[in-house]
ZAMARGU-4260 file (C-alpha; in steps of 0.2 Angstrom, whole numbers, plus 5000, padded with zeros to 4 digits):
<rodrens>
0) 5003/5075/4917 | 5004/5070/4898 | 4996/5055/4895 | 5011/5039/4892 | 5010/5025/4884
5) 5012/5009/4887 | 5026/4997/4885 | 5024/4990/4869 | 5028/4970/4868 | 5024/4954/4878
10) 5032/4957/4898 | 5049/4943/4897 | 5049/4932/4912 | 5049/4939/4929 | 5045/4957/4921
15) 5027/4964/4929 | 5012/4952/4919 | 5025/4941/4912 | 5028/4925/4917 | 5036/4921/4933
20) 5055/4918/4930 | 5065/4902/4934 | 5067/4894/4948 | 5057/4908/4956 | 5051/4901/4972
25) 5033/4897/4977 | 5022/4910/4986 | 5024/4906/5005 | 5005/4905/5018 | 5002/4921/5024
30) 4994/4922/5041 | 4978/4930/5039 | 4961/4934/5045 | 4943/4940/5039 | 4927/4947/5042
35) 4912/4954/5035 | 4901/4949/5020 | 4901/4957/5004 | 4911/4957/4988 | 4930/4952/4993
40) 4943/4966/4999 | 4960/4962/5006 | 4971/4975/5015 | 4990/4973/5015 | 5002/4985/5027
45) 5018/4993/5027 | 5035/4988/5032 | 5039/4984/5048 | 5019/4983/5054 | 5006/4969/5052
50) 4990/4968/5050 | 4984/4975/5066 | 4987/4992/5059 | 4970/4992/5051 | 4959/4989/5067
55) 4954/5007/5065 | 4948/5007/5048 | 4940/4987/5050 | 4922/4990/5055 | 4918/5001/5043
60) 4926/4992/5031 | 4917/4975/5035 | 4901/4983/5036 | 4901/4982/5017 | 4913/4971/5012
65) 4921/4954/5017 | 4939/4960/5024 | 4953/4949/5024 | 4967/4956/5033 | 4986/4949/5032
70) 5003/4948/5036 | 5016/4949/5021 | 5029/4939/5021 | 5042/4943/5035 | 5031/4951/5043
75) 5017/4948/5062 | 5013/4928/5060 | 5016/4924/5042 | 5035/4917/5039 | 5051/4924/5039
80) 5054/4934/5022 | 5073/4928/5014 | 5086/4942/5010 | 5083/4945/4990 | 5063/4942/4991
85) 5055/4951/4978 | 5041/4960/4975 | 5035/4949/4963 | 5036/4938/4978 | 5025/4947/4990
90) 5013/4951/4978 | 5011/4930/4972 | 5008/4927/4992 | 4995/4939/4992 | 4989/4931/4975
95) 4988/4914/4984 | 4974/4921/4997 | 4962/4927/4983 | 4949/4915/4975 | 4942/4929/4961
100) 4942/4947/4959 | 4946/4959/4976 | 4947/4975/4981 | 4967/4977/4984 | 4970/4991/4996
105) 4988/4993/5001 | 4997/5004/5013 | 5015/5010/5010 | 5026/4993/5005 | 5009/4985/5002
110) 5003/4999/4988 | 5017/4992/4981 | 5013/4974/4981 | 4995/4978/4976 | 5002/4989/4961
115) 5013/4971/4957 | 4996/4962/4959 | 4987/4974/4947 | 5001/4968/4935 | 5003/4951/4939
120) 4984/4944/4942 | 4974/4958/4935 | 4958/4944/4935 | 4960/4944/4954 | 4961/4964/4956
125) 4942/4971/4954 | 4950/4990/4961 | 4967/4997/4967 | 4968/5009/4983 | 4985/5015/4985
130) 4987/5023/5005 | 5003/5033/5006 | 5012/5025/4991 | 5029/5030/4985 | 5031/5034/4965
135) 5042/5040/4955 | 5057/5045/4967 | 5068/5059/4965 | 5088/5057/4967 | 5086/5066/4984
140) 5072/5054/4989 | 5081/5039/4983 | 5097/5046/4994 | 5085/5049/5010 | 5077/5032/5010
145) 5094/5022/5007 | 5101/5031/5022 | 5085/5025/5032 | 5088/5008/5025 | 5107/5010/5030
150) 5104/5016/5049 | 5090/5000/5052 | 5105/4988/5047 | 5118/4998/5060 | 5106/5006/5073
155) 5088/4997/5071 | 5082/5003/5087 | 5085/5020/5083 | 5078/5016/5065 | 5061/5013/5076
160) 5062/5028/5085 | 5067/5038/5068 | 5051/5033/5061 | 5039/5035/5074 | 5046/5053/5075
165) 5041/5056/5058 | 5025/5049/5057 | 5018/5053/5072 | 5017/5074/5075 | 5019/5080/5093
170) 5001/5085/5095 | 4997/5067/5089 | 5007/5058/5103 | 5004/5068/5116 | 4983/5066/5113
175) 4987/5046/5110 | 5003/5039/5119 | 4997/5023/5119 | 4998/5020/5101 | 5012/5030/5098
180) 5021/5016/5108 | 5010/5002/5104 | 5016/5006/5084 | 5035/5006/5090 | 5033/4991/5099
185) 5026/4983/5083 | 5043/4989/5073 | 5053/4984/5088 | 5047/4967/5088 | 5053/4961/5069
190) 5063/4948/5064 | 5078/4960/5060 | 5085/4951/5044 | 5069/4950/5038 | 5063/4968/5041
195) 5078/4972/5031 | 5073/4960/5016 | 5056/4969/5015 | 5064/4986/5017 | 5076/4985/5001
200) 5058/4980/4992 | 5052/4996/4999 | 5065/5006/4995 | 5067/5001/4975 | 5051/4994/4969
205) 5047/5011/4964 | 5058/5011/4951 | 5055/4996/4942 | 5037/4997/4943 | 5035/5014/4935
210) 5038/5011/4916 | 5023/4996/4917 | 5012/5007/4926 | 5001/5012/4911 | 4999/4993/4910
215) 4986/4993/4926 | 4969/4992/4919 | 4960/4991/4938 | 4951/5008/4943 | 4963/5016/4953
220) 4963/5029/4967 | 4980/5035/4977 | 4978/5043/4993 | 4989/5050/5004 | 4991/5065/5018
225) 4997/5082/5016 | 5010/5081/5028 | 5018/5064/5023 | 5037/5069/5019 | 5041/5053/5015
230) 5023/5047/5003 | 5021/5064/5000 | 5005/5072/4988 | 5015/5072/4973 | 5019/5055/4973
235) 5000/5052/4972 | 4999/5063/4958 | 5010/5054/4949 | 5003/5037/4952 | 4985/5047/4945
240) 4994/5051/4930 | 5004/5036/4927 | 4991/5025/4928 | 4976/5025/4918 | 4960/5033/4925
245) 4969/5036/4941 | 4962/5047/4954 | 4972/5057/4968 | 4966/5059/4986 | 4976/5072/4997
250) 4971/5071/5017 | 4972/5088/5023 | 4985/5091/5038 | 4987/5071/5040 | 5005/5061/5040
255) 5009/5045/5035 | 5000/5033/5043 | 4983/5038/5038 | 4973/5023/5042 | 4976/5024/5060
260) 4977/5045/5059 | 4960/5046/5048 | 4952/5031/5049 | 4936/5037/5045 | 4941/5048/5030
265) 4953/5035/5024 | 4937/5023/5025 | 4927/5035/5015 | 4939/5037/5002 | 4939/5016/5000
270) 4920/5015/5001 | 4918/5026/4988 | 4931/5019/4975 | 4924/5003/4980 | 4906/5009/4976
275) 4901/5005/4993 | 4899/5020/5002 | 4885/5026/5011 | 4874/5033/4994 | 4886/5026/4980
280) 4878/5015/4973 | 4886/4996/4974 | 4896/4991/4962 | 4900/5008/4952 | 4916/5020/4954
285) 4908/5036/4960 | 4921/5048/4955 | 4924/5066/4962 | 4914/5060/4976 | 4930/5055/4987
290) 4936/5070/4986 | 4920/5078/4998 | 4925/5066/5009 | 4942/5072/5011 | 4948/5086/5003
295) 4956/5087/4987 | 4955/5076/4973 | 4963/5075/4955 | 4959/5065/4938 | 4968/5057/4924
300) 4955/5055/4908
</rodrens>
């Protein structure tokens, strides 16, 4: 992809880096946990899940780092998210658990947040991961996430059940039924107005986040599986050549919800961007290295 500029000019208020807008309300106590030792890494999750859903990826993860993991707003034990939260929002609640500069890793709805993070608090974002983000959506893409929005407002069970289907592949389910329910329970269990207040983030932050993407200055990898129909591979490569220095990650033959899928690839792939990984040395961005980990990998210089 060409190389784009950034915006010229100082961000107005509530624009990504700018100051916040009036009468913009303040970021909200996320219920959170942490573990490990290390230079500071927070993991954020996607719509409708909570923190839980990086148990798999955790130990290795605090081997090397100290992990905090947290529930965004609306979401597991933090509070109930108000219809017309904003990114911005989520993203200042995040902000509010960092005391310096952190690894961001965010999955889905929270690669979102961490991009509005990079934007707003770049002195609290030492890296960016980006698990199964979306970028950059098409008109067809825009059209099949709005009807997902519109069928958890009429039918949210079957909303669940919708996406379960799509991000777990038969063989998947059948070798683990047990998480395959546990993640459906996890959906089930939301606070319905709130699910749908965070959902509406997730289905248009996309698109006013793109034209301030060349702002990020944080090293930047995006990650995401082969198979993802909805995060798909060339999503990620957009997000690598939108933002400066990004790198793309693609999971061979994984889905969506790679951190309880491939855990240990997806750990690798954070390890290494982190400079933390087995033989990295700490504190550096290793480069091509992720992509031996996991497949194939692209640059923007």
């Amino acid at each position: 992809m060409d190389a784009v500029r950034a915006p010229g000019g100082t961000p107005g208020a509530g624009a990504p880096g700018g100051p916040a807008p009036a009468g913009a309300r303040a970021p909200v106590a996320l219920a959170h946990e942490s573990h490990g030792t290390g230079t500071p890494m927070v993991l954020l999750h996607g719509v409708g899940l909570d923190r839980h859903m990086w148990d798999r990826c955790l130990p290795a993860l605090a081997a090397r780092h100290h992990v905090t993991l947290a529930d965004l707003r609306g979401h597991g034990a933090s509070p109930a998210a108000a219809a017309g939260v904003s990114l911005a929002e989520l993203a200042a609640d995040v902000g509010a658990l960092l005391s310096g500069p952190t690894h961001i890793v965010g999955f889905s709805l929270g690669a979102l947040v961490a991009q509005r993070l990079g934007l707003d608090r770049p002195d609290l974002t030492a890296s960016l991961t980006l698990v199964s983000s979306v970028a950059g959506r098409s008109e067809e893409e825009r059209a099949a996430v709005s009807r997902r929005q519109e069928l958890a407002a009429e039918d949210f069970g079957a909303s669940a059940w919708a996406a379960v289907d799509r991000w777990f592949s038969p063989a998947w389910r059948a070798q683990d039924p047990g998480l395959a329910q546990r993640v459906l329970d996890t959906l089930l269990a939301n606070d319905r107005a709130s699910y749908l207040a965070c959902y509406r983030v997730f289905a248009t932050a996309d698109t006013g986040l793109w034209r301030w993407l060349p702002r990020i200055a944080a090293p930047t990898v995006a990650v995401t599986g082969e198979r993802d129909p909805g995060s798909t591979p060339a999503m990620s490569h957009r997000l690598a050549g939108r933002i400066p220095g990004g790198r793309a990650v693609i999971v061979p033959g994984a889905r969506h919800l790679l951190p309880l899928e491939c855990p240990q690839e997806l750990a690798a792939v954070i390890l290494t961007h982190t400079g933390a990984h087995p033989g990295s040395p700490t504190g550096t961005d290793t480069g091509t290295d992720a992509g031996a980990h996991t497949g194939q990998e692209s640059h923007r210089s």
